[in-house]
C-alpha positions as CSV (number, residue, x, y, z in Angstrom):
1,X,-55.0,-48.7,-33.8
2,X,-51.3,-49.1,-32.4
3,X,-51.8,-49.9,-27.9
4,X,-50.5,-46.4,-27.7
5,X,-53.8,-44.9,-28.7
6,X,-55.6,-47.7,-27.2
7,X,-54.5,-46.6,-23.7
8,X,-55.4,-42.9,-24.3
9,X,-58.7,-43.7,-25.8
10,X,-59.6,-46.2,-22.5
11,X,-57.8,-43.5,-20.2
12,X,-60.6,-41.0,-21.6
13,X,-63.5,-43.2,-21.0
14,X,-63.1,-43.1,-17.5
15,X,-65.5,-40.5,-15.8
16,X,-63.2,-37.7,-14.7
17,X,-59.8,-38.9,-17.0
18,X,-56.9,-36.1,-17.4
19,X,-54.5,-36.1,-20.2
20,X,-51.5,-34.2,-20.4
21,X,-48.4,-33.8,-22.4
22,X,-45.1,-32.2,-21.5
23,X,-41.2,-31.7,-22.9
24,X,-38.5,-32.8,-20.4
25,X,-35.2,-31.9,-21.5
26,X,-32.0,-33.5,-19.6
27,X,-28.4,-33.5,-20.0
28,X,-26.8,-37.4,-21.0
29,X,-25.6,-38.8,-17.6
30,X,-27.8,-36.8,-15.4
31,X,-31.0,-37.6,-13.3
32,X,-33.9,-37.1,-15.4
33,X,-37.2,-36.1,-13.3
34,X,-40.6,-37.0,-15.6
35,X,-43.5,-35.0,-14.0
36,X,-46.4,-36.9,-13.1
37,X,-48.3,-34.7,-10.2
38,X,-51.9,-34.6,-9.4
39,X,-52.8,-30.7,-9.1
40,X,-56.5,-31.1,-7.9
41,X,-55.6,-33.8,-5.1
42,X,-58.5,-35.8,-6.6
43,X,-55.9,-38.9,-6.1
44,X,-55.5,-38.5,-3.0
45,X,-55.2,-42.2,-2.2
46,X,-54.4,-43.6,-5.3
47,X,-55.0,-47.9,-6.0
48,X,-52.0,-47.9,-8.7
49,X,-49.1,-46.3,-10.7
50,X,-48.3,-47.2,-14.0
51,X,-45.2,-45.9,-15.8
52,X,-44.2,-46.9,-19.2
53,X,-42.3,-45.9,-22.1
54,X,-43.1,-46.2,-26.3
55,X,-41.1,-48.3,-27.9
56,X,-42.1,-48.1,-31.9
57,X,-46.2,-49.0,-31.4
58,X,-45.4,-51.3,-28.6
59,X,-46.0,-50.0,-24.9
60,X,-43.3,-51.1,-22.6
61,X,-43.5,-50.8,-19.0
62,X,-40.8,-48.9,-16.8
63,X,-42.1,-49.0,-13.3
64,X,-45.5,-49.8,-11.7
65,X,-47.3,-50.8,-8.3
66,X,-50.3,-52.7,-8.3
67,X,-53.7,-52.2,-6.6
68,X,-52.0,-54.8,-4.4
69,X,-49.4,-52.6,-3.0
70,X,-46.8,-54.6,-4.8
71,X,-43.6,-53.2,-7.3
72,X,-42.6,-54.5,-10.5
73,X,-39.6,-53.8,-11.7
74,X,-37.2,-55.2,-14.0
75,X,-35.0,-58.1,-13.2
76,X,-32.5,-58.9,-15.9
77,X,-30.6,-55.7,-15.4
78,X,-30.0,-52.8,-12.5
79,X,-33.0,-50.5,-12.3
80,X,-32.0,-46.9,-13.0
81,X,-35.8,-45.9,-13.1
82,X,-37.8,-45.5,-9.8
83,X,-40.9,-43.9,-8.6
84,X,-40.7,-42.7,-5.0
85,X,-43.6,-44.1,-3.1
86,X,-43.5,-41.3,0.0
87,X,-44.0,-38.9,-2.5
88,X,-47.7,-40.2,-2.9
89,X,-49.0,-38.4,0.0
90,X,-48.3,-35.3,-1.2
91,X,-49.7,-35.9,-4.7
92,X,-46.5,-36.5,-6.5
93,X,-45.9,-39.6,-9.1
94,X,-42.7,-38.7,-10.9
95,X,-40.5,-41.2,-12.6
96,X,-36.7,-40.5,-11.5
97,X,-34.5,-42.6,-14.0
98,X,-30.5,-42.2,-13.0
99,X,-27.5,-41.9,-15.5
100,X,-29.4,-40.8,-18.5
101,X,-28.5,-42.3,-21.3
102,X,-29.2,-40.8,-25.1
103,X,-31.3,-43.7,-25.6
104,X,-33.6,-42.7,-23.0
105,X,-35.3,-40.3,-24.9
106,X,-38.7,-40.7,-26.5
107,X,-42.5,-40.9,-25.0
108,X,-43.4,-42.4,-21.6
109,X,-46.6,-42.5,-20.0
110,X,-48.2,-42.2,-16.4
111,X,-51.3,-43.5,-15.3
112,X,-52.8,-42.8,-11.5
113,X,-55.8,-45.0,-10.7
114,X,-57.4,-43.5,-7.8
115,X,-60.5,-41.4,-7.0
116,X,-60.3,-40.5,-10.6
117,X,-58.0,-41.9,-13.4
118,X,-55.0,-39.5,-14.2
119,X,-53.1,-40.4,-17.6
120,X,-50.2,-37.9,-18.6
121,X,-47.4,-38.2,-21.6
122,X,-44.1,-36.5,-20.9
123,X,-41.6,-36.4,-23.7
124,X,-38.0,-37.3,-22.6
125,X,-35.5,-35.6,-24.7
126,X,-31.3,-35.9,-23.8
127,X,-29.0,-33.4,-24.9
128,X,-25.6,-35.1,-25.2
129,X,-21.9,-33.1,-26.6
130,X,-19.4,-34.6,-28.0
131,X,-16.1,-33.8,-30.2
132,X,-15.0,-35.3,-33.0
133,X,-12.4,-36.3,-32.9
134,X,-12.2,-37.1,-29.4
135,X,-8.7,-36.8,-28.7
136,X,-7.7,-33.0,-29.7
137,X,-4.0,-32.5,-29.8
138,X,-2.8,-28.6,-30.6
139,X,-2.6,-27.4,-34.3
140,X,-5.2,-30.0,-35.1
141,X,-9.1,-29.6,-36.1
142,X,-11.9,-30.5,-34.3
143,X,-15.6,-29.8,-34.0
144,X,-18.0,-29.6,-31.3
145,X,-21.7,-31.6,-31.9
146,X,-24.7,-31.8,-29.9
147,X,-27.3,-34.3,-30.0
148,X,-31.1,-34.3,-28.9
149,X,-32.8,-37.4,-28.9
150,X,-35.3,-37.9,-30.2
151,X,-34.4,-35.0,-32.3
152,X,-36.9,-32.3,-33.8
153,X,-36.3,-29.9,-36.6
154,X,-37.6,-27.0,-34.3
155,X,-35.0,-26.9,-31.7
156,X,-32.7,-24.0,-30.9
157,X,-29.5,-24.8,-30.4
158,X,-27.1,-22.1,-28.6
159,X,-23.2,-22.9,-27.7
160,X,-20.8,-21.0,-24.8
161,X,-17.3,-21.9,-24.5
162,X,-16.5,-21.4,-20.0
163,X,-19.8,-19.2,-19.9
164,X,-19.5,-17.0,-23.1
165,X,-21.6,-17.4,-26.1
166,X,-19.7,-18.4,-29.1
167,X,-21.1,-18.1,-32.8
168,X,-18.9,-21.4,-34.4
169,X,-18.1,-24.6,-32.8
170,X,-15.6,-25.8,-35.9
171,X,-11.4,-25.1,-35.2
172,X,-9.0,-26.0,-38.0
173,X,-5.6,-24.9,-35.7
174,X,-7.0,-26.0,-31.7
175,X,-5.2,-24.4,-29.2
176,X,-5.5,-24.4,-25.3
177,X,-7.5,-21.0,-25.2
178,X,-10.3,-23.7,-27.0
179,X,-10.0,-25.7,-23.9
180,X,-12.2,-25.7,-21.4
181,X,-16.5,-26.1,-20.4
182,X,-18.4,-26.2,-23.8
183,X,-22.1,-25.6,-23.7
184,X,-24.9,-26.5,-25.3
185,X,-28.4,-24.9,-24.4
186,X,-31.8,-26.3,-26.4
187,X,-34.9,-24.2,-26.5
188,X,-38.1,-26.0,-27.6
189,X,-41.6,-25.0,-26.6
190,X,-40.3,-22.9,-23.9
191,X,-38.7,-25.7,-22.8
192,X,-34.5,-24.8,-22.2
193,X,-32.5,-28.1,-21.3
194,X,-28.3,-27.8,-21.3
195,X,-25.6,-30.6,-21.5
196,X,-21.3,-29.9,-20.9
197,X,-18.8,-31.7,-21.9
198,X,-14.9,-30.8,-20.9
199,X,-12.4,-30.2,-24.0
200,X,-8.6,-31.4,-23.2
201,X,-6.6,-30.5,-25.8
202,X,-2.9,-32.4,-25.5
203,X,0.0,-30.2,-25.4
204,X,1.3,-27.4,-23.1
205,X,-1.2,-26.6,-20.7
206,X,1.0,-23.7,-19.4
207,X,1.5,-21.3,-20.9
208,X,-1.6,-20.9,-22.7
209,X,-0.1,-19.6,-25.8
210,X,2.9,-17.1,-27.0
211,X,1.7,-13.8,-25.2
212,X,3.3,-14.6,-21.8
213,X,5.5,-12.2,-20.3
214,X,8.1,-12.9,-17.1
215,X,9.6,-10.1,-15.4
216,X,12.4,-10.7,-12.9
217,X,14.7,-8.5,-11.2
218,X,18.6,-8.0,-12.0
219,X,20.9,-10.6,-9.6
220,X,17.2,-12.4,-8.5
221,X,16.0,-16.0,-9.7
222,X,13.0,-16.5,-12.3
223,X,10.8,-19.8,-13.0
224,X,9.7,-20.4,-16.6
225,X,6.6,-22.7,-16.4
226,X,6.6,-24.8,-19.6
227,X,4.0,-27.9,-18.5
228,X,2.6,-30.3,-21.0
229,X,-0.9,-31.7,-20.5
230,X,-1.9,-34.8,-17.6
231,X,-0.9,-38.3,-19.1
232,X,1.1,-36.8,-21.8
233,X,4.9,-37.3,-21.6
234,X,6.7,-35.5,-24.4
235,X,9.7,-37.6,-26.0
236,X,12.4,-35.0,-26.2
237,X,12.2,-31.3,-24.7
238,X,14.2,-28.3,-25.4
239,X,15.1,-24.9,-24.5
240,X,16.5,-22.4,-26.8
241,X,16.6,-18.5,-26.5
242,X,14.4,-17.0,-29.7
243,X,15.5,-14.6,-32.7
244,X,18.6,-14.3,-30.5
245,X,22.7,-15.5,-31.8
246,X,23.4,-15.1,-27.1
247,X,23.2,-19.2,-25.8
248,X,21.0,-20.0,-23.0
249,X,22.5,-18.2,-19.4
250,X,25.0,-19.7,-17.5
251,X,23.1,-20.7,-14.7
252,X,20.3,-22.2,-16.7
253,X,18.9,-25.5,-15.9
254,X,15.6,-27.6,-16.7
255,X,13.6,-30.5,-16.3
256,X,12.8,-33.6,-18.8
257,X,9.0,-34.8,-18.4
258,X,5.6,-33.9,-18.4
259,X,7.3,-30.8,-16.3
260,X,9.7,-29.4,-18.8
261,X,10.1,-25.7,-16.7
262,X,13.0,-24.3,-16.7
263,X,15.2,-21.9,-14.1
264,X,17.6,-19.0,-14.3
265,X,19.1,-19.2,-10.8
266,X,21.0,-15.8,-11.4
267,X,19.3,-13.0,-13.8
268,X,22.4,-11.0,-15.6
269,X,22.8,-8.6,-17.5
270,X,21.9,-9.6,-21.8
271,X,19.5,-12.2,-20.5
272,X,16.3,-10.5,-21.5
273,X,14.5,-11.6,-24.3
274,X,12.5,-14.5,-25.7
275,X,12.8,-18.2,-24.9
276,X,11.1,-21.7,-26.4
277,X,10.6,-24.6,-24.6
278,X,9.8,-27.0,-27.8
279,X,8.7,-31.0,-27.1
280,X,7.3,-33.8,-29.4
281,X,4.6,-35.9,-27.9
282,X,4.4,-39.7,-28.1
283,X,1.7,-42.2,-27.1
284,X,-1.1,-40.7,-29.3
285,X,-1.8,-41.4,-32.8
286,X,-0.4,-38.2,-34.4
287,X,3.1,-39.3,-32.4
288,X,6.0,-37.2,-32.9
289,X,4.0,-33.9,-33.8
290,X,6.1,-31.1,-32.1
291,X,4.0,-28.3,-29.9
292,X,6.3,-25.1,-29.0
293,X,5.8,-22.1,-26.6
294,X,7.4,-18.9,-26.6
295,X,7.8,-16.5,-23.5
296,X,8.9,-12.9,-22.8
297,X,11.8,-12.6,-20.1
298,X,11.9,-9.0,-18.6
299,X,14.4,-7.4,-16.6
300,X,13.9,-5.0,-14.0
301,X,16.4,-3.0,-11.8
302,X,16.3,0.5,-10.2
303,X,19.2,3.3,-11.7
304,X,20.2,5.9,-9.2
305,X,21.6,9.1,-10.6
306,X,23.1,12.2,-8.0
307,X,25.6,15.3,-8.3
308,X,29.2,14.7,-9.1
309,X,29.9,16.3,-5.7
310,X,28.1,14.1,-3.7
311,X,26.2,16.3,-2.2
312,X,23.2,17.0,-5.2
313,X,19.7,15.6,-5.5
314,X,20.0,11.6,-6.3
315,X,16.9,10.5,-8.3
316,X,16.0,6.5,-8.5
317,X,14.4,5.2,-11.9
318,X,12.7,2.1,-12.0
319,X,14.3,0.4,-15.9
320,X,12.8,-2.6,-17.6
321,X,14.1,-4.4,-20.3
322,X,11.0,-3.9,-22.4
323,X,7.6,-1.6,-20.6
324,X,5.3,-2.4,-23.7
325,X,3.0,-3.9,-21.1
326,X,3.5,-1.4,-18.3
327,X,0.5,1.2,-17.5
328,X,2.0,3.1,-14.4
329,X,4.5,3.2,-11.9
330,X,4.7,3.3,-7.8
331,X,7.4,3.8,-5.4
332,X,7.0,2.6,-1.8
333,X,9.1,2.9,1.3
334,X,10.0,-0.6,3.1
335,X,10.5,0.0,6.7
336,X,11.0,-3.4,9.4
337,X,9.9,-3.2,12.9
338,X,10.5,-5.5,16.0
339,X,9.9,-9.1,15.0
340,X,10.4,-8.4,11.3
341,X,7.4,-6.8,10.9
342,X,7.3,-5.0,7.5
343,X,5.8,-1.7,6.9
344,X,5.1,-0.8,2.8
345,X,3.9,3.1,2.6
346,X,3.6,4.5,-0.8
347,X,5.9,8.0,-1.2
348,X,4.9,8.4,-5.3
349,X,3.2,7.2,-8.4
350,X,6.0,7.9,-11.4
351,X,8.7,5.9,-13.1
352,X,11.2,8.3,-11.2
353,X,11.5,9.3,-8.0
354,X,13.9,12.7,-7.0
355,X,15.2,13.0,-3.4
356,X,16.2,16.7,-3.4
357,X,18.2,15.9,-0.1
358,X,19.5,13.1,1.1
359,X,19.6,12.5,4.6
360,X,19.9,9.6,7.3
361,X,16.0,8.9,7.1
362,X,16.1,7.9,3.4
363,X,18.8,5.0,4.0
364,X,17.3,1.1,3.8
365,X,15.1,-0.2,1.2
366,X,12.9,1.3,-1.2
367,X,11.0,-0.4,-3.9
368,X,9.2,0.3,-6.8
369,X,6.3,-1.7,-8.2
370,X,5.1,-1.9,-11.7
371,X,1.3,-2.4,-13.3
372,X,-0.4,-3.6,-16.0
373,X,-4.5,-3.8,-17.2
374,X,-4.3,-6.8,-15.0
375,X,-2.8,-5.6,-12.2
376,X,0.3,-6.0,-10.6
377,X,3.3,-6.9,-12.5
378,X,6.2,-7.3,-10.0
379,X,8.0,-5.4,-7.8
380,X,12.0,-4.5,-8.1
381,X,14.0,-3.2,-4.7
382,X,16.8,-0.7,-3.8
383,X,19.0,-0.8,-1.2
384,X,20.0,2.8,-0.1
385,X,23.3,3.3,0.9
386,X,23.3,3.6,5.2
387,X,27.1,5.8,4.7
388,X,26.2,7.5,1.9
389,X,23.4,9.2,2.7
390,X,25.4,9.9,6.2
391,X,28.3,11.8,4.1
392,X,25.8,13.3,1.8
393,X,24.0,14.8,4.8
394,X,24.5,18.6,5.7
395,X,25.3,20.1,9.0
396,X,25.3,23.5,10.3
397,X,28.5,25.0,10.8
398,X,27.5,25.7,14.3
399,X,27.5,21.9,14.6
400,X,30.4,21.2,13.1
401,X,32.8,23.8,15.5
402,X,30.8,22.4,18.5
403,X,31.6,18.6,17.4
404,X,35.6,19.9,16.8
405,X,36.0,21.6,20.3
406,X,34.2,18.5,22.1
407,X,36.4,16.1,20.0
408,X,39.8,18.0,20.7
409,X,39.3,18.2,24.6
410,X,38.2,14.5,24.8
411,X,41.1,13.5,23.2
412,X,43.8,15.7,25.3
413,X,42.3,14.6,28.3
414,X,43.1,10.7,27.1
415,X,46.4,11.8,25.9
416,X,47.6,13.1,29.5
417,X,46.1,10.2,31.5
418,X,48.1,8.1,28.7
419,X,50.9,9.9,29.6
420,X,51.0,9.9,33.4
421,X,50.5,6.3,33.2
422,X,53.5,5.7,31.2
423,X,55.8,7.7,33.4
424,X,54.6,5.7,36.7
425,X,55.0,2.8,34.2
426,X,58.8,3.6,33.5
427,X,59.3,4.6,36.7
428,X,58.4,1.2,38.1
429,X,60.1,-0.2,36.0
430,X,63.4,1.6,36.2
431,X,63.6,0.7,40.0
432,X,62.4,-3.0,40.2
433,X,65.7,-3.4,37.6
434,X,68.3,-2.1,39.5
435,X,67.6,-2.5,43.6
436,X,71.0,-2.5,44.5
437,X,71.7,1.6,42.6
438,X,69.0,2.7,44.5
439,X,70.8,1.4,48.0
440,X,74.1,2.3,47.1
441,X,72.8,6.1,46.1
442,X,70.4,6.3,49.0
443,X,73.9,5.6,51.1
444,X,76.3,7.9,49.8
445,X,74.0,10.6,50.3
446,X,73.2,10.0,53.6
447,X,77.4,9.9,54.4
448,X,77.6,13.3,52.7
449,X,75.0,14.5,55.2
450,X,76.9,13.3,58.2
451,X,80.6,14.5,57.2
452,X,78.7,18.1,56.6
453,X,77.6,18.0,60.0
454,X,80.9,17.2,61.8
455,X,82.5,19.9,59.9
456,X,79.9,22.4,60.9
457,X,81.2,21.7,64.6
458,X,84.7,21.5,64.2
459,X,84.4,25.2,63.2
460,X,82.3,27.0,66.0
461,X,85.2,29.5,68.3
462,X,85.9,28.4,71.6
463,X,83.9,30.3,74.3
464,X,84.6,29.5,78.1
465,X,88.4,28.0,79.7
466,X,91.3,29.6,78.0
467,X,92.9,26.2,78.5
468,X,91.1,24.7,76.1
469,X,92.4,24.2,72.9
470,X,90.2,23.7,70.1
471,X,91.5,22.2,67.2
């Protein structure tokens, strides 16, 4: 008879003995928790612990304390299994082993010598996932395993991929959408245990794949991310415009590195359409494999149509490039307050809004923002002409005759102070030029006044002596 069954068959001798036997299912690396609790608190002051594990037929032990008081433990290497004595007083004997390892699993045993004798067998069992191979670079295969030891037939075995089930864990083409928290949950005997292991495949991390779409407004700047994977550094990385003969934009530019992204700093006209960003990978063991991404460039911009007169309805349509992607339309009114407060009230939900009169209120910024099944696209603004809407405004003719009469008085009342000013001006000036005309004339005429005077007298009659002679 193997010591195994030895120690059950003594543990049942005892007056009283218990036996129990329980599945404990861990994830590898975690803290595994074996069960040992008295449930009738007949061990209330128990004389010893004894944990120990089967290895083959021979009974190894893990972790006891003596009758004595005293702890064994192990001394050639760092214990990873111990057995909280505090935890006595309230009836609890469990074995806490750290860092789980997949050769942890198999049988352990726990015996409580007290009032009674308690003898339980817990069954350890780690659940470890792994890939193979471990390095997973895009466009290559892989496959996703998970171990239980000690293993059983009768397990049940299911896998999620970032929280959703997923029916096959074998990829002949990996891309990044395979990336990510892989899952696997083990059933047996109403037992469920669950390990995770994180899947890195090397590449471009961002984008995801060839289904990204950038949208950018006419004269603004775009940013297209093309980021390869942490610690991988691509040898050679270009940029290229796709199933298109037009060359990259003018004011292109990009980066060489991990962070290949690239910038238009001005969006024109023709520059819509798809681009690559293409590198080849080195430091890994399939070195110079090449991983691509393509990406969608949009272009937005509002077109405002009106009246050849001037004076007609103007309506503003928010354009893109390519609205495959596009489930409705809004157009909002941008108003700014004091401290550059911005104010965004929505005026209509269409592609195109009509403004059957224009008029000083509608001048300044409008926008229109665009939406998709995930939400909010972008956004693409108009600047509404301040004079134009002025000249394009109506007034009543009443108005206009009041505006003309006001208008033609002011300026005849500027015109005759203008005047007057210009005749005291020349006046001025006319006498501080010539002082010595203005004596000359102010003389002769006051001589002409003065022989006028004398004449006057020399012909009054004589009245009085006859001898007087009046010449």
């Amino acid at each position: 008879m193997t010591p195994f069954m030895v120690v059950l068959g003594l543990a049942l001798v005892f007056e009283g003995a218990q036996c129990y036997e329980r599945e404990v299912l861990v994830a590898h690396g975690s803290v595994a928790v074996l069960p040992c609790v008295d449930e009738s608190s007949a061990l209330s002051y128990p004389t010893a612990v004894y944990w120990s594990r089967m290895n083959g037929d021979v009974l190894k032990t893990v972790w006891r304390r003596g009758k004595n008081g005293l702890e064994f433990r192990p001394v050639r290497e760092q214990p990873r299994a111990n057995c909280p004595v505090p935890n006595f007083g309230k009836g609890d004997y469990s074995l806490h082993i750290a860092g789980t390892t997949i050769e942890d699993g198999g049988k352990y045993v726990c015996e409580v010598e007290g009032k009674t004798r308690m003898v339980k067998v817990i069954v350890l069992r780690v659940i470890r996932v792994s890939f193979s191979p471990a390095v997973v670079v895009e466009g290559s295969r892989t496959e996703a395993m998970c171990d239980v030891s000690p293993t059983t037939p009768f397990v049940r075995v299911t896998w999620k991929r970032n929280g959703h089930l997923i029916s096959k864990t074998g990829f002949s083409n990996v891309s990044q959408r395979d990336a990510g928290i892989w899952t696997c949950q083990v059933s047996y005997k109403g037992v469920v245990g669950e390990a995770n292991a994180d899947l890195q495949v090397k590449g471009i991390s961002i984008p995801q794949d060839d289904s990204s779409v950038l949208y950018a407004a006419l004269g603004s700047s775009v940013s297209l991310p093309c980021l390869f994977t942490d610690g991988l550094i691509p040898n050679t990385v270009t940029w290229n415009r796709t199933e298109s003969p037009r060359p990259l934009p003018a004011s292109f530019e990009w980066s060489h590195g991990s962070v290949a992204s690239a910038t238009i700093q001005r969006v024109e006209d023709g520059d819509e359409g798809m681009y690559t960003c293409a590198g080849r990978m080195k430091g890994l063991k399939t070195e110079g494999i090449k991983v691509q991404r393509r990406m969608e460039l949009v272009v937005t911009r509002v077109l405002s149509s009106s009246a050849s007169s001037g004076n007609g309805p103007v309506t503003l349509t928010c354009h893109l490039s390519n609205s495959e992607h596009i489930t409705s339309y809004e157009w909002l009114r941008v108003t700014y307050g004091t401290n550059d407060t911005q104010t965004v009230t929505s005026v209509q939900k269409t592609q195109s809004f009509r403004i059957q009169h224009v008029t000083e209120k509608h001048a300044g910024e409008w926008m229109c923002r665009y939406y998709g099944k995930q939400g909010v696209l972008g956004n693409v603004t108009y600047q509404f002409p301040i004079m134009g809407a002025l000249k394009n405004e109506k007034s009543s003719p009443g108005n206009k005759t009041a505006m003309a009469m006001g208008l033609g008085f002011f300026f005849l009342v500027i015109f005759l102070v203008l005047f007057q000013m210009y005749r005291n001006y020349r006046r001025k000036k006319m006498v501080l030029l010539y002082p010595a005309m203005e004596t000359i004339v102010h003389q002769t005429t006051t001589e002409r006044e003065q022989r006028q005077r004398s004449k006057a007298k020399m012909t009054e009659p004589c009245v009085g002596d006859p001898k007087s002679v009046c010449v």
